[in-house]
N, C-alpha and C positions, 0 to 999 in steps of 0.2 A: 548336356553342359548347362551349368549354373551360373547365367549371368547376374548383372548387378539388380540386387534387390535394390537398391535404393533409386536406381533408372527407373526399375519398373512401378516406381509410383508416384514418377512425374506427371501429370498430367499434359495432353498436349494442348497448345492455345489454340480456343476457340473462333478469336480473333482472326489466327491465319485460316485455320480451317473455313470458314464462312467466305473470304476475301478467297481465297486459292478456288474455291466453287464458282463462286464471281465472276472470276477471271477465266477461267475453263469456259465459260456458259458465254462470255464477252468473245472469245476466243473463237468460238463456233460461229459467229458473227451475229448471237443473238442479246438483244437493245436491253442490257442488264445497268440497272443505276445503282451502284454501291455507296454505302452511308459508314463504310467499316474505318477509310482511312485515317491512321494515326500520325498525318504527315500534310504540313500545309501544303496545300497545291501550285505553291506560286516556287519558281526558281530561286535557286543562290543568291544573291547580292552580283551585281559585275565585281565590283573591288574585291571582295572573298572570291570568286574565280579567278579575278587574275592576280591575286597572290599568289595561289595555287599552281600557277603557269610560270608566276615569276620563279619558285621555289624549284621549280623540276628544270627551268634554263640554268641556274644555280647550281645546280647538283644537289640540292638538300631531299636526297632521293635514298640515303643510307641510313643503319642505326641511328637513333637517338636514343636520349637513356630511355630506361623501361617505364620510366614514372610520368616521363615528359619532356620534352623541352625548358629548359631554362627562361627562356625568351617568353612561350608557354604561360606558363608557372607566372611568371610576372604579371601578364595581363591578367591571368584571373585572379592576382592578388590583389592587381589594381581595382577590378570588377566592383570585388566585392566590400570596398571600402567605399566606392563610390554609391551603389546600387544598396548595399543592405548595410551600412556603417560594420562592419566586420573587418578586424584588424590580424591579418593573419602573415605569417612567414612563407616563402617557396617550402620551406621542408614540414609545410603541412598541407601541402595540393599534392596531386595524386593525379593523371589526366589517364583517361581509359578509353578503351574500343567500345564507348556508346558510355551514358549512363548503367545501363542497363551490366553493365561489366564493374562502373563504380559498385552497384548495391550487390552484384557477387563477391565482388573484393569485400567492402563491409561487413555481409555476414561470415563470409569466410574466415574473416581477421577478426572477430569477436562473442563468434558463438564456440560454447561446447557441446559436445551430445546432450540430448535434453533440454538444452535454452529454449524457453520462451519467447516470443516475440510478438507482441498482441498489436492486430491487426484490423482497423475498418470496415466493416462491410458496407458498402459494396467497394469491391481494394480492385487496383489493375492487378491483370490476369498473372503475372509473374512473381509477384510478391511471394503470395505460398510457396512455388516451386522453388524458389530459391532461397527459402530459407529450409526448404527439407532437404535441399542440395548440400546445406553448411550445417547439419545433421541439427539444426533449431525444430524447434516446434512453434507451430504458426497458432495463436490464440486469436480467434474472433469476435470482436465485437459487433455489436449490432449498433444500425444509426437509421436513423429513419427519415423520411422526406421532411416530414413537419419540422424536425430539426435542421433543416438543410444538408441532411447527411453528414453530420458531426459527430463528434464522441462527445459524452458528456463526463464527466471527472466522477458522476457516480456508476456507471459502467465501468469504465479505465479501472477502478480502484476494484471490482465486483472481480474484474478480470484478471487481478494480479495474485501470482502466488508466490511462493521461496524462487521459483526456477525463471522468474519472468527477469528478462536481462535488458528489452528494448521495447520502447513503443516506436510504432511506424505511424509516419505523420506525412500526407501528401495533401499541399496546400500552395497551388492552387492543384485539384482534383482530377484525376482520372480513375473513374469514369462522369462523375457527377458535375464539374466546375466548380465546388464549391471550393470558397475561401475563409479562412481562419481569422479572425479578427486580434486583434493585438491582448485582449483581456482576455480570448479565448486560449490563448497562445500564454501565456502569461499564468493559468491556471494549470494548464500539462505542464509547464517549465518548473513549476512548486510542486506537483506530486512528483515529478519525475526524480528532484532534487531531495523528497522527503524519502520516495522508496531507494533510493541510491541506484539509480536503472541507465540506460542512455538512452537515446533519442534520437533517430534517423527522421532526417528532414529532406524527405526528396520534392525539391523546387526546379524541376524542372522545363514545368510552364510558366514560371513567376513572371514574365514579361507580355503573356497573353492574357489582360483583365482587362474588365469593362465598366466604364465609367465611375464614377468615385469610390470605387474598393480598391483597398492599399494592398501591396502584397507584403508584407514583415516577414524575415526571415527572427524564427522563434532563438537560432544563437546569438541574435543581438540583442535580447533583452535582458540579460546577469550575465554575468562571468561566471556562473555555474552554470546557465545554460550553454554559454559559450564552451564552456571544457567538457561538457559531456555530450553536447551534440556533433552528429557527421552529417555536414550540408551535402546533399549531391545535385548537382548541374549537368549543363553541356548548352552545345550550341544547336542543336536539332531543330528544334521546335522555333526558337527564337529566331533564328535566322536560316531558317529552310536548310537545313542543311541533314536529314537523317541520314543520307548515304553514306556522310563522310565519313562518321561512328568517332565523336569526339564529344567523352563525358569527359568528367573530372569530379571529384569529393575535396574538403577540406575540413578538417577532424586535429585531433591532436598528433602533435609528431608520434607518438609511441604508437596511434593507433593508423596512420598512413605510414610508416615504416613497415608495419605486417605488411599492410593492403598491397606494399610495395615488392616486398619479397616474395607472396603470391602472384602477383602479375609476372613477377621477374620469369617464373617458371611458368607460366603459363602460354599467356601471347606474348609476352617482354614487349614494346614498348609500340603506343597506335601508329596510325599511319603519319609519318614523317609529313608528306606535302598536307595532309589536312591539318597537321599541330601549326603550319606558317599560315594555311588556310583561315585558321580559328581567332590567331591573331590577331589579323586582319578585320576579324568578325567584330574580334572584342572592342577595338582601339579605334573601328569606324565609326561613324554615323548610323543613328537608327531611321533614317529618314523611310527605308521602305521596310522595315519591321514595324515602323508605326502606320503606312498604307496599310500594310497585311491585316494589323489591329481591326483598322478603323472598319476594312473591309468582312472581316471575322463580325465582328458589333453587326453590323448592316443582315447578313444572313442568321446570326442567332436570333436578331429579333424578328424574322420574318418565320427563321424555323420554329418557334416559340408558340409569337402569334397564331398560326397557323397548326399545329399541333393542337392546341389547347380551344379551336374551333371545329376538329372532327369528337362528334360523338362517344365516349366510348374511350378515349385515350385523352391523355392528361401528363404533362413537365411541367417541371422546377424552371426557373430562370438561372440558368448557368450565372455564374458569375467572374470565370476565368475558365481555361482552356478552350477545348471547341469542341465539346460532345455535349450532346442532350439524353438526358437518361428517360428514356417514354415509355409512361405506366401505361401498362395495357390488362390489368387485372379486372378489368370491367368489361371484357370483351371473351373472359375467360367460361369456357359452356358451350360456345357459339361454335357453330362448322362452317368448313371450308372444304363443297364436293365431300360432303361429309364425316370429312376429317376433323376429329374436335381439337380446337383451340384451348389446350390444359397449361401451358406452360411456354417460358420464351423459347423453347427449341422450336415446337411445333408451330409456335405464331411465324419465327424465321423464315421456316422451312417451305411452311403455304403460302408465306409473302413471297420466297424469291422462286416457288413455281409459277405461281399463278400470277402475279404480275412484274414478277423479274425484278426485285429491289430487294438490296443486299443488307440487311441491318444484324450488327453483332447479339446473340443472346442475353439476356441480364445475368442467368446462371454461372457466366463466366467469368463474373464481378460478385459472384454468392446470393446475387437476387434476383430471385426468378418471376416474380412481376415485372419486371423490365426490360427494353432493350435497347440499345447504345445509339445514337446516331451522329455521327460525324458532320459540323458544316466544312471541313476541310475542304471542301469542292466547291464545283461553281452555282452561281444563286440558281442560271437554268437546268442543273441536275437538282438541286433542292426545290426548287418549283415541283418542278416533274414529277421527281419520286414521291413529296409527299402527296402529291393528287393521286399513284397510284395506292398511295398508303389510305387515302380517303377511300378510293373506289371500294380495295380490298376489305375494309373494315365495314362499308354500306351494304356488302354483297353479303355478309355473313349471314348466315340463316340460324 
């Protein structure tokens, strides 16, 4: 039997695979520190839990529409007038089971066979697969540390051919933290406008940045960027919430109308008590999203410091999100019990034998000098792990 060619050349994430080893090896009851997580470590908000309790004594426990709640819809129109001056209508939000559902709707609703889609390196792990899922083709760029891991407009442009239909734009970063500045953002919004292409703006993390870096979302800078860009959001990251799975996009009516009629048949419409949940999210106080912040700031600059004083391995200064991307290509040659240290799987793999700390590959970001590390956790699992990350780095022969 012949199943689906186009399955078989998804790749699986990395990500879980390393974190599901983790957790097996945690499981066994042995002292495993993992640096993989994509999810703040601190709970929900009370007020966002007990909307969620108030919504289920209410009965708001049935259908709602497929695209979202109304009520919904509102708040994140209000969001984004407030938060990124972006003036948008309910029949241009779109609300979905996770962001991660926004960017399949997206490419779903605006690629044909053969699109183009030029892409980051080093991009989170999902991006390619799901644009070969919406039968696109994924174009990579390169960006390099000394740049902060940016595109530059003479790349972008090196990259485009007849079939290029979108650039992919994540600011603030995963896996890197880096952030886009307003004249960098200002620069893609003019080629974007001169090749006639669109622009996916996944801001995700726009709410997790560190000290005086802005986050701008690139559709508030023209009204041509505004009409060709599709923002995506959610409440995950900002307000601890990944479980709940409540993304949402805002794009042109014509182009969340698709995203709409594909959801319709697909999952049809997210989870009812997290859409009152989210509300809640929107329309509260940030008083303990900005704790989280402050406490995020306090461990990247301890993971930083501390990284960039073991021999041998060397990071960027995140500047949003909460990963550290850590070169380790100066360490590459070296054994471990005589296992040579060639590439981020192998570095991985001798890190979480030999002294049980869990860090993602870079290979599964397209770069293989690196590898990811999470401060999502607490300062004494970051203490910790990185001392074994020193040991295991000194032991190397």
């Amino acid at each position: 039997m012949i199943l689906s060619k186009k399955a078989k050349q998804i790749q699986p994430s990395i990500t879980l695979a390393i974190t599901a080893k983790a957790k097996a090896m945690k499981a066994e009851g042995i002292d495993v520190i993992g640096f993989g997580a994509g999810e703040p470590d601190f709970n929900t908000p009370e007020n966002i839990q007990n909307a969620a309790i108030d919504a289920i004594r209410k009965g708001y426990t049935k259908y709602t529409p497929a695209s979202g709640t109304i009520e919904l819809k509102k708040a994140i129109v209000d969001k984004f007038n407030k938060d990124n001056n972006l003036k948008y209508e309910t029949s241009q939000i779109i609300v979905s089971s996770g962001a991660k559902q926004s960017l399949a709707n997206t490419f779903s609703a605006t690629l044909n066979p053969g699109d183009e889609v030029i892409v980051p390196i080093p991009y989170w792990v999902s991006y390619p697969e799901l644009i070969k899922l919406a039968d696109g083709v994924p174009v990579f760029v390169e960006t390099n540390e000394e740049n902060s891991f940016k595109y530059t407009i003479e790349a972008l442009r090196n990259a485009m051919t007849e079939k290029t239909k979108m650039i992919l734009l994540n600011s603030p970063n995963n896996p890197t933290g880096t952030v886009y500045t307003e004249e960098e953002l200002k620069a893609i919004a003019e080629l974007a406008k001169e090749k006639d292409i669109l622009i996916l703006s996944d801001e995700i993390y726009e709410k997790l940045i560190y000290g005086d870096t802005k986050h701008i979302s690139i559709a508030s800078l023209s009204q041509d960027a505004y009409n060709r860009t599709i923002v995506i959001n959610g409440v995950s990251k900002t307000y601890s919430m990944t479980g709940w799975r409540i993304g949402y996009a805002a794009a042109s009516e014509e182009i969340v109308k698709l995203m709409s009629n594909i959801q319709s048949h697909t999952t049809s419409n997210p989870n009812s008590i997290a859409q009152y949940a989210s509300v809640a999210a929107l329309e509260g106080d940030e008083e303990q999203m900005n704790k989280m912040v402050t406490e995020f700031k306090r461990r990247r600059e301890y993971m930083v410091n501390k990284i960039n004083l073991i021999d041998g391995l060397s990071c960027m200064n995140p500047e949003g999100a909460f990963y550290v991307m850590m070169n380790i290509s100066k360490i590459f040659g070296k054994k471990c019990n005589k296992n040579e240290i060639k590439d981020s799987i192998s570095f991985s793999e001798q890190l979480l034998d030999k002294e049980k700390v869990a860090v993602i590959p870079g290979i599964g970001f397209g770069v293989d000098n690196y590898v990811r590390l999470s401060y999502a956790t607490s300062m004494e699992n970051i203490e910790r792990g990185l001392d074994r990350i020193e040991k295991f780095v000194k032991e190397l022969e």
